[in-house]
C-alpha positions as CSV (number, residue, x, y, z in Angstrom):
1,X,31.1,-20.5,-13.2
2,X,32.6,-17.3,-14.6
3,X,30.7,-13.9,-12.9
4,X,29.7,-11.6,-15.8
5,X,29.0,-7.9,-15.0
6,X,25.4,-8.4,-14.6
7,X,26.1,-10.7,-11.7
8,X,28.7,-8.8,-10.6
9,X,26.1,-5.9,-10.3
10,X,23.5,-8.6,-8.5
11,X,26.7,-9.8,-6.0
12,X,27.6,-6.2,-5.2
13,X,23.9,-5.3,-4.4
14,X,24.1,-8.1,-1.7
15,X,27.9,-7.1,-0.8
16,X,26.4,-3.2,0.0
17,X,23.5,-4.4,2.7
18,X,25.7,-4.6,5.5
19,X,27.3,-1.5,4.4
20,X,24.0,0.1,5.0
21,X,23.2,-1.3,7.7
22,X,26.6,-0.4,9.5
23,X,26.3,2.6,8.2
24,X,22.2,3.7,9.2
25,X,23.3,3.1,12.8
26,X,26.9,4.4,13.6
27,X,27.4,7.4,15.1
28,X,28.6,9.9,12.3
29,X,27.0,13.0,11.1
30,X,26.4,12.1,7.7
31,X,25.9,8.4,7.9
32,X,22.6,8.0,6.8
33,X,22.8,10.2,4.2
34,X,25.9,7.9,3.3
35,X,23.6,4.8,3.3
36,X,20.9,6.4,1.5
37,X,23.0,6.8,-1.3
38,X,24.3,3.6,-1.2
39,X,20.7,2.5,-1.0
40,X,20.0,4.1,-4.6
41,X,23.6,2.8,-6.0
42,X,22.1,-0.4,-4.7
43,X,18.5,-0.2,-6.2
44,X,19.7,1.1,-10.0
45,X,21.6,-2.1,-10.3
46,X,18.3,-3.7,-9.7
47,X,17.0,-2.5,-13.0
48,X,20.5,-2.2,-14.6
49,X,22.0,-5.8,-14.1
50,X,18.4,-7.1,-15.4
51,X,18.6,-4.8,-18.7
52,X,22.9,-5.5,-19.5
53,X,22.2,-9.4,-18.8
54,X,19.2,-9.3,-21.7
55,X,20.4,-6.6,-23.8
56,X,24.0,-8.3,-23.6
57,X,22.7,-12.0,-23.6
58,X,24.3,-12.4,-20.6
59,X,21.4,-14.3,-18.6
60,X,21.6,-17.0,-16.4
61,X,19.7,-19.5,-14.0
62,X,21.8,-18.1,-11.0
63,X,21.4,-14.7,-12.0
64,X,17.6,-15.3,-12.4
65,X,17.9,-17.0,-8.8
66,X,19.8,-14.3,-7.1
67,X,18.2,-10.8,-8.3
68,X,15.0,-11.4,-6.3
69,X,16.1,-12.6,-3.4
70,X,19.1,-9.8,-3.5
71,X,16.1,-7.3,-4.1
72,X,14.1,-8.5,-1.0
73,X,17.1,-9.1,0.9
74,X,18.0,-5.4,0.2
75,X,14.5,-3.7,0.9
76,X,13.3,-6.4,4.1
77,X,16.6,-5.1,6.0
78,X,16.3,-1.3,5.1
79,X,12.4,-1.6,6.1
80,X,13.0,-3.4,9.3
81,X,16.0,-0.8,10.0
82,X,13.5,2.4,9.9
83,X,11.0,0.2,11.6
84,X,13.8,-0.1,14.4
85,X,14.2,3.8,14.2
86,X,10.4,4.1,14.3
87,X,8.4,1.7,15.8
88,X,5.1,3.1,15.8
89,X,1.9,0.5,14.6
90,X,1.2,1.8,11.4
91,X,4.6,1.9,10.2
92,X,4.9,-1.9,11.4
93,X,1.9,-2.5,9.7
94,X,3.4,-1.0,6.4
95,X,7.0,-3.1,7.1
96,X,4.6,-6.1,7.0
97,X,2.6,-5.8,3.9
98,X,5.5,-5.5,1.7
99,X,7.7,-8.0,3.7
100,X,4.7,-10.6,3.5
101,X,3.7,-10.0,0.2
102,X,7.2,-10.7,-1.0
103,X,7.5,-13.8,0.9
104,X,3.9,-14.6,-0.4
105,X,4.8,-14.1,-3.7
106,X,8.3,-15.8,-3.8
107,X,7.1,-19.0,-2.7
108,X,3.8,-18.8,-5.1
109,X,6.9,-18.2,-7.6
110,X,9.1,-21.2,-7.2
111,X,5.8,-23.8,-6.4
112,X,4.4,-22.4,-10.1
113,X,8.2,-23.5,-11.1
114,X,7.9,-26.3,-9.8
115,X,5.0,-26.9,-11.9
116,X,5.9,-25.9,-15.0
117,X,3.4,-22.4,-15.0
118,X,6.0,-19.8,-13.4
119,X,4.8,-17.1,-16.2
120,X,1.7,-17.0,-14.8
121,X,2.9,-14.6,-12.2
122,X,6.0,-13.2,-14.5
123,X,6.7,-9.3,-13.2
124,X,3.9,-7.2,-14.2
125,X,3.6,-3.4,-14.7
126,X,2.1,-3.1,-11.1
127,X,5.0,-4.5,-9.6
128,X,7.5,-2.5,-11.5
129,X,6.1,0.2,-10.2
130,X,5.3,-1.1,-6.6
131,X,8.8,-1.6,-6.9
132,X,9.8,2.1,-8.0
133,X,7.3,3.9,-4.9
134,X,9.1,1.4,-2.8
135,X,12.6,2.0,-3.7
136,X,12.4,5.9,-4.1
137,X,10.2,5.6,-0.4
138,X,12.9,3.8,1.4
139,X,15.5,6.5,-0.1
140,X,13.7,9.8,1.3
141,X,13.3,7.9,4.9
142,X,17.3,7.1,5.1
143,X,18.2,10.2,4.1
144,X,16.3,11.6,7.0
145,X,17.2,15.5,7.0
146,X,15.2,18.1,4.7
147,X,16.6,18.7,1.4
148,X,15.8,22.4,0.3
149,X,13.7,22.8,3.0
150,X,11.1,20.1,1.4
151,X,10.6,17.1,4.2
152,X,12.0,14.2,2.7
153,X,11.3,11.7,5.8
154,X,7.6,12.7,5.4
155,X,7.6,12.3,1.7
156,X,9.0,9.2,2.1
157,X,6.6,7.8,4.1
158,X,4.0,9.2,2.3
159,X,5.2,7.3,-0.6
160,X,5.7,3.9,1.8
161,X,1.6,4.4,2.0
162,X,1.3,3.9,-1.6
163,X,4.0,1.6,-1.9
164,X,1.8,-0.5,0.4
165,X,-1.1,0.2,-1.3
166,X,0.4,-1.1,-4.2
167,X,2.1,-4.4,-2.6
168,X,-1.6,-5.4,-2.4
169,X,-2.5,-4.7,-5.1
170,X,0.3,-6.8,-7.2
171,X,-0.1,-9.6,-4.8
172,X,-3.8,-10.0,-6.0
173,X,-3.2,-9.7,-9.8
174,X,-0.4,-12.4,-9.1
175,X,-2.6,-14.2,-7.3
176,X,-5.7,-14.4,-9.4
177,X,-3.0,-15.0,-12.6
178,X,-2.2,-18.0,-10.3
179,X,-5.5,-18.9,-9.3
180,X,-6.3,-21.2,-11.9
181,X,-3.1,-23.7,-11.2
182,X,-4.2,-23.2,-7.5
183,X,-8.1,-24.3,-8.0
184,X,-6.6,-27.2,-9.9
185,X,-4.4,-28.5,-7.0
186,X,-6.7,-28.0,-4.0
C-alpha cells in the first residue's frame, strides 16, 4: 500500500499522541504549552487530511478506517490526561460523556456497516461542531497559563461544558437516524 499525504497526515496525528503525552507531564516550563500546540497541529490535520484525500481523490478504506479512531485516540488520551491533572466529579463526568458517546457511536458505526445502512449515521453538522468546541476546549486546558490576561483554563472548560452538551446531543440525532435499522433487529 503506498501512504499518500492524506494518510500521511492521519499517521502523523497518531505518531504526535505520545508526544503529548510525554510532553503534558515532564518537568519543563513550557511543556504544556509545547503540547498544546502540538494538540492543534494535530486536530487541523483532522479536517485537513479529510478535505486533500476528497479534493485530491486520494480516498481510501484504510484512511476511512484510521481518521476516527486517530481522532478518538487523540482526544480520549488528552481528556483522560487533564482528568489526571484534575480529578474533580464533574470534570470526570464530562471525560465520560464524550469518551462514551464516541465508543457508543463507533460501534453503532461499524454494526450499521455491517449491515449495509452506515449512512444513516454519516457525520452530521452537530458533530462537526461537537467536534470544533471539543477540539478548541481541549486546546485552552493544555495550554494552561493566561494568555493576555484572559483565563484560558477556564475558557476551556467552559467550552468542555458545551462540548458535552453537544456529545449528547449528536449521539441522539445518530441514534434516532439509526433507530429504524435498530427497531428492525430487536
Amino acid at each position: 500500500m503506498r501512504i499518500n499525504l492524506p494518510t500521511a497526515l492521519t499517521l502523523g496525528r497518531v505518531a504526535v499522541i505520545p508526544v503529548v503525552l510525554i510532553l503534558f507531564y515532564i518537568d519543563w516550563q513550557h511543556a504544556r504549552q509545547a503540547a498544546a500546540l502540538l494538540f492543534i497541529a494535530a486536530a487541523i490535520t483532522d479536517w485537513f487530511d479529510g478535505w486533500l484525500a476528497r479534493r485530491w481523490n486520494q480516498t481510501s478504506n484504510f484512511g476511512a478506517f484510521l481518521d476516527p479512531v486517530a481522532d478518538k485516540l487523540l482526544v480520549a488520551v488528552a481528556l483522560v490526561m487533564l482528568l489526571r491533572d484534575d480529578p474533580r466529579s464533574v470534570m470526570g463526568v464530562l471525560v465520560a460523556i464524550i469518551i462514551g458517546r464516541e465508543i457508543t457511536i463507533s460501534a453503532l458505526r461499524e454494526w450499521l456497516a455491517e449491515l449495509g445502512q452506515r449512512k444513516r449515521v454519516a457525520v452530521s453538522m452537530v458533530g462537526k461542531v461537537k467536534t470544533a468546541f471539543q477540539m478548541i476546549a481541549i486546546s485552552l486546558m493544555l495550554w494552561e497559563l493566561p494568555i493576555s490576561g484572559i483565563p484560558v483554563y477556564k475558557v476551556g472548560y467552559g467550552l468542555l461544558f458545551a462540548a458535552a452538551a453537544l456529545t449528547l446531543w449528536s449521539m441522539v440525532v445518530y441514534l434516532r437516524a439509526a433507530w429504524p435499522v435498530m427497531r428492525e433487529e430487536f
